[in-house]
MARRO-827270 format. One line per 8 residues: their letters; for each residue x, y, z of C-alpha. Coordinates in nm, 4 decimals. Last residue first. Example, Ala and Ser with C-alpha at 12.3 -4.5 7.8 and 13.67 -1.06 7.14 Angstrom:
BEGIN
SA> 1.3670 -0.1060 0.7140 ~ 1.2300 -0.4500 0.7800
END
This chain:
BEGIN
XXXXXXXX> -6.9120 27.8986 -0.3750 ~ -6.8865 28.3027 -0.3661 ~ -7.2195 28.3370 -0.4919 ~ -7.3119 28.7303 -0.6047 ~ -7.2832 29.0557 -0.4632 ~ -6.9199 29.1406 -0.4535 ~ -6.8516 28.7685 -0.2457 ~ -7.1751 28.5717 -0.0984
XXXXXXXX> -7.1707 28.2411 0.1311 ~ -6.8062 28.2925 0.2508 ~ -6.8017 28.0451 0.4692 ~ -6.6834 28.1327 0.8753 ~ -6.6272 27.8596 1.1481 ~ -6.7169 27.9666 1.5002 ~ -6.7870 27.6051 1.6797 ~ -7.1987 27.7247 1.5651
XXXXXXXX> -7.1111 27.7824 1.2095 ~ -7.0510 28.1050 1.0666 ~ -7.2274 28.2179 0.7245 ~ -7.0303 28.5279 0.5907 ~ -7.2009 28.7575 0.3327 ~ -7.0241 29.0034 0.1215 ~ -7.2219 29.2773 -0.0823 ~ -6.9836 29.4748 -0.3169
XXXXXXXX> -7.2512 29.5097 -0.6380 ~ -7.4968 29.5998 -0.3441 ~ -7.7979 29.3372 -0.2448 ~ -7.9715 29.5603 0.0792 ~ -8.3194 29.5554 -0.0528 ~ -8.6310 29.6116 0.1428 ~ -8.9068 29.3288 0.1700 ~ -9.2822 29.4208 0.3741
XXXXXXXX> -9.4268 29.1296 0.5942 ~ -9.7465 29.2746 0.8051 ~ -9.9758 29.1465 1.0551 ~ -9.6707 28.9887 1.2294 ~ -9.5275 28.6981 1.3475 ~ -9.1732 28.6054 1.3996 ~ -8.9947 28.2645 1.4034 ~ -8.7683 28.2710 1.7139
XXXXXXXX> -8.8314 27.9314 1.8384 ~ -9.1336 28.0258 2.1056 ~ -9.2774 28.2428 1.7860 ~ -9.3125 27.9142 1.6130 ~ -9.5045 27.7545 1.8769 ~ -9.7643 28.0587 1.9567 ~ -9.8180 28.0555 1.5582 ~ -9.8973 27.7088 1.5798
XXXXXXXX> -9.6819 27.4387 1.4416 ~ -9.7472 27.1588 1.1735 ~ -9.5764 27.3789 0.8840 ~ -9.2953 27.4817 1.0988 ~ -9.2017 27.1093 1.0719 ~ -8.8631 27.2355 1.0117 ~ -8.8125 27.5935 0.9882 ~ -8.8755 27.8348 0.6969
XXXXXXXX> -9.2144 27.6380 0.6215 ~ -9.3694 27.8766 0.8867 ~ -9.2192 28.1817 0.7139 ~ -9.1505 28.4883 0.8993 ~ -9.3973 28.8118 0.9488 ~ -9.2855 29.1088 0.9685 ~ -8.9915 29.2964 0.8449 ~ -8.8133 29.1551 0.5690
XXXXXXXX> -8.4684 29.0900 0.3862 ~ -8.3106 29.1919 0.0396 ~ -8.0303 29.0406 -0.1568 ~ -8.0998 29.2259 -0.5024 ~ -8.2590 29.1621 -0.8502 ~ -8.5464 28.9323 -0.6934 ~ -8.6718 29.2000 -0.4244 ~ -8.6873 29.4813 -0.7301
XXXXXXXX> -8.9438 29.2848 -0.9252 ~ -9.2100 29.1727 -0.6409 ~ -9.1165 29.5107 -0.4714 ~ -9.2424 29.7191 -0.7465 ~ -9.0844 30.0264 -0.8435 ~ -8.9294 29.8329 -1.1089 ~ -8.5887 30.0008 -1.1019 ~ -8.4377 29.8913 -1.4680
XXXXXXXX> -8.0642 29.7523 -1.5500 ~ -8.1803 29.4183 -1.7097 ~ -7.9235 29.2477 -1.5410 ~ -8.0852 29.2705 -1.1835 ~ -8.3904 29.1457 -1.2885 ~ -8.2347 28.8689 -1.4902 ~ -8.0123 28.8155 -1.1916 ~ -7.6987 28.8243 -1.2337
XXXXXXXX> -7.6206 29.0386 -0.8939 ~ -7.7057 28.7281 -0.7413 ~ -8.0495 28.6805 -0.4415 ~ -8.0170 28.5885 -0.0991 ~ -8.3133 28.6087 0.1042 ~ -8.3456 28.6754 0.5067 ~ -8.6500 28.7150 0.5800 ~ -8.9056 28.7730 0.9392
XXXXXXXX> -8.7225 29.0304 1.0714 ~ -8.8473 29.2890 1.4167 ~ -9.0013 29.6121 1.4146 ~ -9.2985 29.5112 1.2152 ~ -9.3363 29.1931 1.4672 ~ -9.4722 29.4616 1.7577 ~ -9.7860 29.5889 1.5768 ~ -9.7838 29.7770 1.2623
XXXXXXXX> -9.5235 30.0563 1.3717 ~ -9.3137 29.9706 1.1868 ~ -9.4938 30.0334 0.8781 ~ -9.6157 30.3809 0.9892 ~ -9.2467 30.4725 1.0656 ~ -9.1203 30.4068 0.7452 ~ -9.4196 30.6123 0.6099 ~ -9.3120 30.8945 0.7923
XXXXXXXX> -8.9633 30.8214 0.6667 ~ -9.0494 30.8772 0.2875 ~ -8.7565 31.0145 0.1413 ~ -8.4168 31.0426 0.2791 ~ -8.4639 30.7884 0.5725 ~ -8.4097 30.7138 0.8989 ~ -8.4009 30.4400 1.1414 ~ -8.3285 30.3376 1.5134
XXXXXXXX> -8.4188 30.0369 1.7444 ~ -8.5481 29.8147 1.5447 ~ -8.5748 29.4691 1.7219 ~ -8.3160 29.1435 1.7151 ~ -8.1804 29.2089 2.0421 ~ -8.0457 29.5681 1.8614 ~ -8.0929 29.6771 1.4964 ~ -8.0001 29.9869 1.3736
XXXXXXXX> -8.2285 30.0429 1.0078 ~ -8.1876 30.2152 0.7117 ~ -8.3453 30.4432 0.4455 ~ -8.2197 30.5908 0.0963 ~ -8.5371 30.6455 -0.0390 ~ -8.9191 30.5222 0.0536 ~ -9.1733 30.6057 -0.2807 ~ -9.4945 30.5849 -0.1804
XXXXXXXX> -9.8428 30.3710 -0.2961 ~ -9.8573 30.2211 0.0629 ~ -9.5048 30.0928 0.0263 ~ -9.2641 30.1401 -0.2803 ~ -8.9056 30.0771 -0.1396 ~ -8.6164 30.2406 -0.3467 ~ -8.2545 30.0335 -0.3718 ~ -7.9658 29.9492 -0.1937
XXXXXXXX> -8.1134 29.9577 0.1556 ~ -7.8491 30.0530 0.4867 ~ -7.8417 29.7829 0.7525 ~ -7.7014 29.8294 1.1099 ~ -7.6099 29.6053 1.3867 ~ -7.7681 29.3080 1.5922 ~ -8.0191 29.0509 1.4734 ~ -8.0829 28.7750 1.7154
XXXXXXXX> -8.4541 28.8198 1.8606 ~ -8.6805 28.7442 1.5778 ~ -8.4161 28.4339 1.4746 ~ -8.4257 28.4650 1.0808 ~ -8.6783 28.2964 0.8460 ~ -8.4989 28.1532 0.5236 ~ -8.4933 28.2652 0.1651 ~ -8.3264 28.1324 -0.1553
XXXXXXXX> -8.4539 28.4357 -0.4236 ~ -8.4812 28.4559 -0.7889 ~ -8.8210 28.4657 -0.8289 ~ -9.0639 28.6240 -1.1228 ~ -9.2846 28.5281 -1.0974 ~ -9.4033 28.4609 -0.7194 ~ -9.5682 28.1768 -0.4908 ~ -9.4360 27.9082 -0.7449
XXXXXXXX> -9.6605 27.6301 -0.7113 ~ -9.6268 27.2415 -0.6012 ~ -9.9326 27.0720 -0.4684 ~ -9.8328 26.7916 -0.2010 ~ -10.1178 26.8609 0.0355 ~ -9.9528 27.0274 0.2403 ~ -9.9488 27.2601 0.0147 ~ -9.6161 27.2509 -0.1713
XXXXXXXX> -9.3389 27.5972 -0.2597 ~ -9.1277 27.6884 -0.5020 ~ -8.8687 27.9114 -0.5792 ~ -8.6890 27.9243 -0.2530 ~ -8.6669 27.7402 0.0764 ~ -8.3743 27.7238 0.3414 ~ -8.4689 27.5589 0.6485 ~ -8.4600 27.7103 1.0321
XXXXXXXX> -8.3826 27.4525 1.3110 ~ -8.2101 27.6232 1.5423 ~ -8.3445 28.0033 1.4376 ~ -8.0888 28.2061 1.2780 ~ -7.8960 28.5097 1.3961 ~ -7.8339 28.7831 1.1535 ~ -7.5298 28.9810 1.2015 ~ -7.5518 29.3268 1.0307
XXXXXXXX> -7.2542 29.5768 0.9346 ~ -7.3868 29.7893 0.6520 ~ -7.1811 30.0767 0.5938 ~ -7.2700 30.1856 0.2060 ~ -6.9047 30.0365 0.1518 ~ -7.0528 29.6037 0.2286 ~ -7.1186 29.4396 0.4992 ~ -7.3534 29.1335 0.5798
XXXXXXXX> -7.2526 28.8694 0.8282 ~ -7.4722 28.5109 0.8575 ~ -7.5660 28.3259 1.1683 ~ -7.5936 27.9962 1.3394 ~ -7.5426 27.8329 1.0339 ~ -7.6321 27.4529 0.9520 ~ -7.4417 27.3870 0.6154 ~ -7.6531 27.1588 0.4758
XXXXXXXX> -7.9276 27.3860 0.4463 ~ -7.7191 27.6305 0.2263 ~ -7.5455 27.3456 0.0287 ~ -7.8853 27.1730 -0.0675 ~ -8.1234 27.5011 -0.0973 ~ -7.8170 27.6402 -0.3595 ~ -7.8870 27.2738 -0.5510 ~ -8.2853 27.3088 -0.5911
XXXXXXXX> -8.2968 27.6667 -0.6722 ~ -8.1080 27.5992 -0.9694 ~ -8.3388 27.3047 -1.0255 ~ -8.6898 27.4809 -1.0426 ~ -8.5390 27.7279 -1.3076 ~ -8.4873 27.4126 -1.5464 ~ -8.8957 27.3376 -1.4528 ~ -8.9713 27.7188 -1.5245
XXXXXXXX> -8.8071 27.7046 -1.8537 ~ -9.0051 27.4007 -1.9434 ~ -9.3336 27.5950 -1.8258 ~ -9.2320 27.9025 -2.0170 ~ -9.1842 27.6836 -2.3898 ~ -9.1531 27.9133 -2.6958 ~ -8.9876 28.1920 -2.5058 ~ -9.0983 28.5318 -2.3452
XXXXXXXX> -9.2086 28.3880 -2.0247 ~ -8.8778 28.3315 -1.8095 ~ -9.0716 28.5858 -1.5750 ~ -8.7513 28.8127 -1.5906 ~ -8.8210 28.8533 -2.0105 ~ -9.2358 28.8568 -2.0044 ~ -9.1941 29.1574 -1.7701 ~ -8.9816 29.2936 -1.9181
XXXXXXXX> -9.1328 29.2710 -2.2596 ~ -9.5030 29.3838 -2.1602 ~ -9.3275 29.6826 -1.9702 ~ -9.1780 29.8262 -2.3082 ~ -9.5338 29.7713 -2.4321 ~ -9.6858 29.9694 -2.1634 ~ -9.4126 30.2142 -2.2277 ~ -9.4953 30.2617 -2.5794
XXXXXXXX> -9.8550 30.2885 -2.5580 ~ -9.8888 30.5765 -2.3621 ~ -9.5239 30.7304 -2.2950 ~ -9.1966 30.6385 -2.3399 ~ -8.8502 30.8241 -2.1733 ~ -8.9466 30.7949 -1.8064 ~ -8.9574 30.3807 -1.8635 ~ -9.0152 30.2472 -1.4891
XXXXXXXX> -9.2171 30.5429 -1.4173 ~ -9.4316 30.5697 -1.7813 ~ -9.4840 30.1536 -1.6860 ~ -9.6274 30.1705 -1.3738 ~ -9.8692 30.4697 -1.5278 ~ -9.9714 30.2813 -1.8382 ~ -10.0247 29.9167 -1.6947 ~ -9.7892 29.6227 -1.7319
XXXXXXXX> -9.9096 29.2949 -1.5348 ~ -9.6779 29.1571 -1.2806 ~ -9.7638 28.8202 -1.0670 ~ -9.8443 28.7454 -0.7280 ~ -9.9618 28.3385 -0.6429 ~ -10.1101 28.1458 -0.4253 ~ -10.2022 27.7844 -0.3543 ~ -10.3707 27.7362 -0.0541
XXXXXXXX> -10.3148 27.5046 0.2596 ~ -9.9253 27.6041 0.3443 ~ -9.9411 27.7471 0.6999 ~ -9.9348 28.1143 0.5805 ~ -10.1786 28.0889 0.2779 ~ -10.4366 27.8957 0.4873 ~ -10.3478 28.1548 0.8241 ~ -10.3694 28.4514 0.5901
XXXXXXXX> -10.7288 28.3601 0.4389 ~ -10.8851 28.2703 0.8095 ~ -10.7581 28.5697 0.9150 ~ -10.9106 28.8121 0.6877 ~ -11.0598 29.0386 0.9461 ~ -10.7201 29.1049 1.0919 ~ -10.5261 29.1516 0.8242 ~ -10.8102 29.3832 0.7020
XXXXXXXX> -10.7610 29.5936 0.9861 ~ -10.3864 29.6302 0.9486 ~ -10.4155 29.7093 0.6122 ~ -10.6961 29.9993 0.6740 ~ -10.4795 30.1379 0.9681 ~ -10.1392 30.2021 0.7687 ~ -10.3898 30.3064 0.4198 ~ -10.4760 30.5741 0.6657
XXXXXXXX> -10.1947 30.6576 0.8534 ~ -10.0334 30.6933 0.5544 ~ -10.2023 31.0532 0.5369 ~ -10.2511 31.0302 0.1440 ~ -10.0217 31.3017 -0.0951 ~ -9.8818 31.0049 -0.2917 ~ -10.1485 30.6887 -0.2845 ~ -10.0781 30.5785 -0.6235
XXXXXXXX> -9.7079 30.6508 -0.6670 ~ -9.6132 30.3516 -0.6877 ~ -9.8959 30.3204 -0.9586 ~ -10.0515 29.9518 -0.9344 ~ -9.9489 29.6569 -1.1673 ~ -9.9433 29.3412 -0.9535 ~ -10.1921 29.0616 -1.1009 ~ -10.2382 28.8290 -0.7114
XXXXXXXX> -10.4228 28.4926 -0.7830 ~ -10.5189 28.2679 -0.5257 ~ -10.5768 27.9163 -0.5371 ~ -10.9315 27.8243 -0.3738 ~ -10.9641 27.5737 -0.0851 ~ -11.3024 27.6045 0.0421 ~ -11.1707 27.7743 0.3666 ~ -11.0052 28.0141 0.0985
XXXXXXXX> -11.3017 28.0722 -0.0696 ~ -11.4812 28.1507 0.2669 ~ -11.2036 28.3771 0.3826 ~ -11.1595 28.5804 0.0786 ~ -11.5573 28.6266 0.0360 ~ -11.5813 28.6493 0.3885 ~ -11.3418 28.9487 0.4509 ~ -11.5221 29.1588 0.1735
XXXXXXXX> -11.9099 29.0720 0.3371 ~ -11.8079 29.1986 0.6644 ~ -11.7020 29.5323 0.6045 ~ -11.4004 29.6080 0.7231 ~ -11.3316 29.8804 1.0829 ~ -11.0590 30.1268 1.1388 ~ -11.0835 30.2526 0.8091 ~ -11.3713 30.4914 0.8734
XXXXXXXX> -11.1752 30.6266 1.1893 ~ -10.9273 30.7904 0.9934 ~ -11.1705 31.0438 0.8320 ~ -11.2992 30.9467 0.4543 ~ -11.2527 31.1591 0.1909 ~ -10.9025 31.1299 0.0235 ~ -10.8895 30.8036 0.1614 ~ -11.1575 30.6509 -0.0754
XXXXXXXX> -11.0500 30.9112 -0.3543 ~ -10.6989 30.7035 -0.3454 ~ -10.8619 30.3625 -0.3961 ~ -11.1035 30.5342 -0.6317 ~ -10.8370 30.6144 -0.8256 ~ -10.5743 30.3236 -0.7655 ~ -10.8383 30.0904 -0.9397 ~ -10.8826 29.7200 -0.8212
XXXXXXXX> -11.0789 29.4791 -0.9907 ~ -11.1852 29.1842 -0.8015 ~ -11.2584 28.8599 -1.0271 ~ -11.4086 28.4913 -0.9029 ~ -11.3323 28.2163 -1.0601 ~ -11.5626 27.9145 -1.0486 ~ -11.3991 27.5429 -1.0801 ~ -11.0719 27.4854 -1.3047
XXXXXXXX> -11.0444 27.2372 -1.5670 ~ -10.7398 27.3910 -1.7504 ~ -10.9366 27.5258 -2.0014 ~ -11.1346 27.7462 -1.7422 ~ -10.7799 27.8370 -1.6033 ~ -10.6849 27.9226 -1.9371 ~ -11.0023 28.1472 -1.9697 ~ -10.9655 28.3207 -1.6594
XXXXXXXX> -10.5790 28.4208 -1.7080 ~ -10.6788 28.5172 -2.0890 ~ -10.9619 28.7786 -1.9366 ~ -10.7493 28.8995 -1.6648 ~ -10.4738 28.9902 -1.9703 ~ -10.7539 29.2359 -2.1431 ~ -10.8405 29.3297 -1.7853 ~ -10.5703 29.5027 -1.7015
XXXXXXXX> -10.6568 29.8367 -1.6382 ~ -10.8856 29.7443 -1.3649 ~ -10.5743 29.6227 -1.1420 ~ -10.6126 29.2217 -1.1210 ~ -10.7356 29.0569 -0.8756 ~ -10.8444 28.6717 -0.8941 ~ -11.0015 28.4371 -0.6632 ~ -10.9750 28.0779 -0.7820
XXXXXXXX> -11.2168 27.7697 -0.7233 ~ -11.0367 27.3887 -0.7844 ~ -11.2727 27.1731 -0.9940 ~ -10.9653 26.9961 -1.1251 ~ -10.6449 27.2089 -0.9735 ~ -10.4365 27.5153 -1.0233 ~ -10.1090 27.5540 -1.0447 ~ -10.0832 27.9090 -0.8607
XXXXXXXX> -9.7408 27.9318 -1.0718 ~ -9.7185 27.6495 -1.3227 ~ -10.0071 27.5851 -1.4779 ~ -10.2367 27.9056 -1.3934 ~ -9.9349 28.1788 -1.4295 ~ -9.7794 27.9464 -1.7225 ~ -10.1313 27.9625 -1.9132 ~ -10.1491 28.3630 -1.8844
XXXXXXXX> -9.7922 28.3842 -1.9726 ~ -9.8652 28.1879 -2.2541 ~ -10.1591 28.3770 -2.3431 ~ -9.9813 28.6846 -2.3575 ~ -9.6535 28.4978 -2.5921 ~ -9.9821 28.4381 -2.8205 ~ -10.1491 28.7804 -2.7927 ~ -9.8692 28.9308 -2.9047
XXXXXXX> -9.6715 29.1971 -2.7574 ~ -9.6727 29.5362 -2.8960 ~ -9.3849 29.6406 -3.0219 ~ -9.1668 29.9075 -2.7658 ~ -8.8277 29.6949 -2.7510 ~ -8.6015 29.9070 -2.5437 ~ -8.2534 29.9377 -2.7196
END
């Protein structure tokens, strides 16, 4: 039975104090840069004042709002996105040359930008990668903090719960969300640290096992070999700065990920659940790999804005994740399509186009981009996660002298 009470504003605060604490764990004096969707600034309010109370610096707070977002490209040619204004890539770049944490509140409308050319919002994002380069290169090589976390709003939460409306669903959403965060307890940071050590021991066999590749099939027809770099590394649930601050990039996660081999990936890969991209719904879609690039795809729904995304720059046709993920799952368990690719990711096996993961391979972290690329780990203005995890999912590592361990079996570990 969904549980539509209104949440209190102690278990909210908690949240709010495990999201600062635990998640961007923020530091003495340290500045944060905060979005939150406009509708959520009730919860925005809590996550400023417990980092406040946890001796943070300044915070600074950007609202978005899907309507004027969707208004913007309702009324504006192409060509008006192809440029950023100066001052909004210099207020992410400067904090993050200052050494902010960043704080990501995820509650948009999938649906936001429905009805939008998505060449548009395809040109804007690419664009602002670019201006905001010294941001992405301090989150991507392991300087900043950062963290994306769910916050229920009314229309996220009338299309994850169809039945409720107003109130209701928010609420619904508000216990979700506090459930597959691990937040709905007494104690979320000491359910975070027990989380922390699950993670811990499937990292140990996985990276101990040096695989050359892994095998996915399962009845929807995928049949994908995914070559791995020489030296990759298996990370997941946490991450360090390098300069030894541990934070949990996303909460809710469920994931062990690792960067595959840009140029090894052969065969075809069929997605298990919805992708929400550029405020649309992408159904039923696939990909035919070949030398490690997309070759072929199609979709039900949404393949114009399949083809938008890969179309990026050359790394959108090519992987940059691999991330194995149960079928127990809180996410996964709790029976609901999020719509959101921060839920859905952890409640199925999923991978990535884009951009790979520098602390995916061993002293990735001390590498250029130029260096990384020259061992297979991609780069990309854009990393975007699809889901493949089925209930019959099987996934084969094999060793470099050919021997095969069954890594996954019907969707969840088979060790």
């Amino acid at each position: 039975m969904v549980n539509t009470e209104a949440v209190s504003q102690e278990q909210l605060r908690k949240y709010a104090e495990l999201l600062v604490k635990k998640g961007a764990h923020v530091q003495e004096d340290q500045k944060i840069y905060l979005t939150a969707p406009i509708e959520a600034a009730p919860f925005a309010h809590l996550v400023v004042e417990e980092a406040y109370k946890a001796g943070s610096g300044a915070v600074t707070v950007v609202y978005d709002d899907d309507v004027l977002t969707k208004l913007t490209y309702m009324n504006n040619p192409l060509e008006y996105f192809d440029t950023v204004a100066e001052w909004q890539a210099e207020r992410a770049n400067s904090l993050a040359r200052e050494g902010a944490a960043f704080i990501f509140l995820e509650g948009s409308d999938p649906n936001a930008l429905k009805g939008v050319d998505p060449k548009k919002p395809a040109l804007a994002r690419k664009r602002r990668n670019e201006a905001y380069k010294d941001y992405r290169e301090r989150i991507d090589f392991g300087h900043n903090q950062w963290l994306i976390a769910g916050v229920s709003t009314p229309k996220w939460a009338e299309m994850v719960f169809p039945e409720l409306k107003g109130e209701d669903a928010v609420n619904a959403l508000w216990h979700a969300i506090l459930l597959t965060a691990r937040a709905d307890g007494d104690n979320p940071i000491a359910a975070w640290d027990e989380h922390k050590k699950n993670f811990d021991e499937h990292k140990e066999f996985l990276n101990s096992q040096k695989f050359v590749k892994l095998h996915y099939t399962n009845e929807k027809g995928t049949d994908l070999y995914v070559g791995l770099p020489e030296k990759h590394l298996w990370e997941g649930g946490g991450a360090e700065t390098d300069g030894g601050v541990y934070f949990f990039p996303n909460m809710p996660t469920e994931e062990v990920y690792t960067s595959p081999h840009r140029a090894k990936t052969e065969g075809i890969v069929y997605s298990a659940l919805p992708l929400v991209y550029s405020g649309n719904v992408i159904k039923d879609f696939w990909f035919k790999f070949e030398s490690g690039k997309v070759i072929d795809f199609g979709a039900q729904e949404g393949a114009e804005v399949l083809e938008q995304l890969l179309a990026t720059d050359d790394g959108a046709k090519h992987l940059g994740e691999c991330a194995l993920v149960p079928k127990e799952s809180p996410i996964r368990q709790s029976g609901k399509l999020f719509f959101s690719t921060l839920y859905d990711e952890n409640a199925s096996c999923h991978l990535a186009v884009g951009m790979g993961f520098p602390d995916a391979y061993d002293g990735g972290l001390q590498m250029s981009k130029e260096e990384l690329l020259s061992e297979g780990v991609n780069d990309s203005a854009t990393h975007v996660d699809f889901m493949i995890g089925t209930d019959d999912l099987n996934i084969v590592g094999i060793k470099a002298d050919g021997t095969a361990v069954q890594i996954f079996k019907n969707g969840t570990w088979a060790y």
